[in-house]
C-alpha positions as CSV (number, residue, x, y, z in Angstrom):
1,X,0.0,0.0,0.0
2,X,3.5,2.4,0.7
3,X,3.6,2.1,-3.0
4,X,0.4,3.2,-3.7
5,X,0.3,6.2,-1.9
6,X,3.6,7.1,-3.6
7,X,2.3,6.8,-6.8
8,X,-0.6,9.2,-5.3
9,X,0.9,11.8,-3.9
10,X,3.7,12.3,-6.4
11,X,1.5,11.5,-9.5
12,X,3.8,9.4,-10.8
13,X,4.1,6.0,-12.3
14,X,6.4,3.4,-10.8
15,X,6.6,0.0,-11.5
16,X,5.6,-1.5,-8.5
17,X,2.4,-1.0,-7.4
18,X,0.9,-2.2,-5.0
19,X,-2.6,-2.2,-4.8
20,X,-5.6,-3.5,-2.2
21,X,-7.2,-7.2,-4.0
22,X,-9.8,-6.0,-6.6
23,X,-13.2,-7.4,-6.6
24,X,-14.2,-7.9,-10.4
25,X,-17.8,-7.5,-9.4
26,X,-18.0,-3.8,-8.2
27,X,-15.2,-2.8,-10.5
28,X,-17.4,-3.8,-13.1
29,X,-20.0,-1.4,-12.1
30,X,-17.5,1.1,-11.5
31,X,-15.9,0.5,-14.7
32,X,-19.3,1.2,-16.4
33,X,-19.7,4.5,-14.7
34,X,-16.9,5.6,-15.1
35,X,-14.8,4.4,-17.7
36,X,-16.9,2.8,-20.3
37,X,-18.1,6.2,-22.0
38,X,-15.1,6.8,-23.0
39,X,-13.0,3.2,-23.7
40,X,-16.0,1.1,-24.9
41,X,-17.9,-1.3,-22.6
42,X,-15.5,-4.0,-23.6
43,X,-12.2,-1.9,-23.0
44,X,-10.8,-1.9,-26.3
45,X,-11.2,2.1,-26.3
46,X,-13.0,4.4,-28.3
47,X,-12.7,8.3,-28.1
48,X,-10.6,7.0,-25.5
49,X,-7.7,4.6,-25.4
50,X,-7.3,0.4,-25.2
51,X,-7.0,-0.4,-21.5
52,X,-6.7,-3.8,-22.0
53,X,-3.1,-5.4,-21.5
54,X,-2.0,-1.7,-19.4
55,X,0.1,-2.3,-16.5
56,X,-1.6,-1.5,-13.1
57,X,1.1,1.5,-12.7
58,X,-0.2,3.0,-16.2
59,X,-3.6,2.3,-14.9
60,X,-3.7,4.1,-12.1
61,X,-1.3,6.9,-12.9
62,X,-4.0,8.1,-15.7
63,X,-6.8,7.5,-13.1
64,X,-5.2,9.8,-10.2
65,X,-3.8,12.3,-12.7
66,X,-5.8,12.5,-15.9
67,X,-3.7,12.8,-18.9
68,X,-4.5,14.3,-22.3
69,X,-8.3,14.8,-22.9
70,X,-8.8,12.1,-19.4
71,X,-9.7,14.2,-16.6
72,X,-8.2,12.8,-13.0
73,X,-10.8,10.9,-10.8
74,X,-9.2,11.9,-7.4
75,X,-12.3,10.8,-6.0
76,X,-11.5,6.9,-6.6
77,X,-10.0,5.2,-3.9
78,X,-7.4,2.7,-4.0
79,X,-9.7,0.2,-3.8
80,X,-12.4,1.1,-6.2
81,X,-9.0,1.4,-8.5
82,X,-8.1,-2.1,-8.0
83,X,-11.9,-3.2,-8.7
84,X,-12.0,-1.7,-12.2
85,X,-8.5,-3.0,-12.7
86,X,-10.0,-6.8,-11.2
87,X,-13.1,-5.9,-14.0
88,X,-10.2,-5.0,-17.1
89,X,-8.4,-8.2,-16.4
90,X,-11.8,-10.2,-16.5
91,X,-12.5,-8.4,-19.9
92,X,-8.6,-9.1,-21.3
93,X,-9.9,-12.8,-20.9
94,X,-13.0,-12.9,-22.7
């Protein structure tokens, strides 16, 4: 979790991340609300980018910190991070 809040507070990526266990279930609602608008309901992007196959680091950088036309969900927690991450990985095996 040191990681994590790292990564947070210096809004930067590093490459070990360290992040609470991700439920797939809520992450998939989560992903719906507020993701999906942007990189399809299936992940493989749209007016936004692929997130299938990103690196949990890449992953939650762009969450915390926006990039581009993403805007930063500060509002997220860690763990509402590492559902939607448990919900992409689901979707990379389908």
């Amino acid at each position: 979790m040191i990681s994590l809040l790292f990564i947070l507070a210096c809004g930067h990526e590093h490459p070990d991340v360290e992040l609470p266990e991700g439920d797939a279930m809520l992450g998939e609602e989560l992903y719906f609300t507020s993701c999906s608008g942007c990189h399809s309901t299936d992940g493989t992007g749209g007016s936004g980018p692929n997130l299938l196959n990103q690196t949990d680091d890449h992953i939650v950088d762009y969450v915390q910190n926006g990039s581009g036309d993403m805007p930063a969900f500060p509002e997220l927690s860690a763990q509402d991070i590492a559902d939607i991450i448990a919900h992409i990985r689901v979707l990379e095996s389908e």
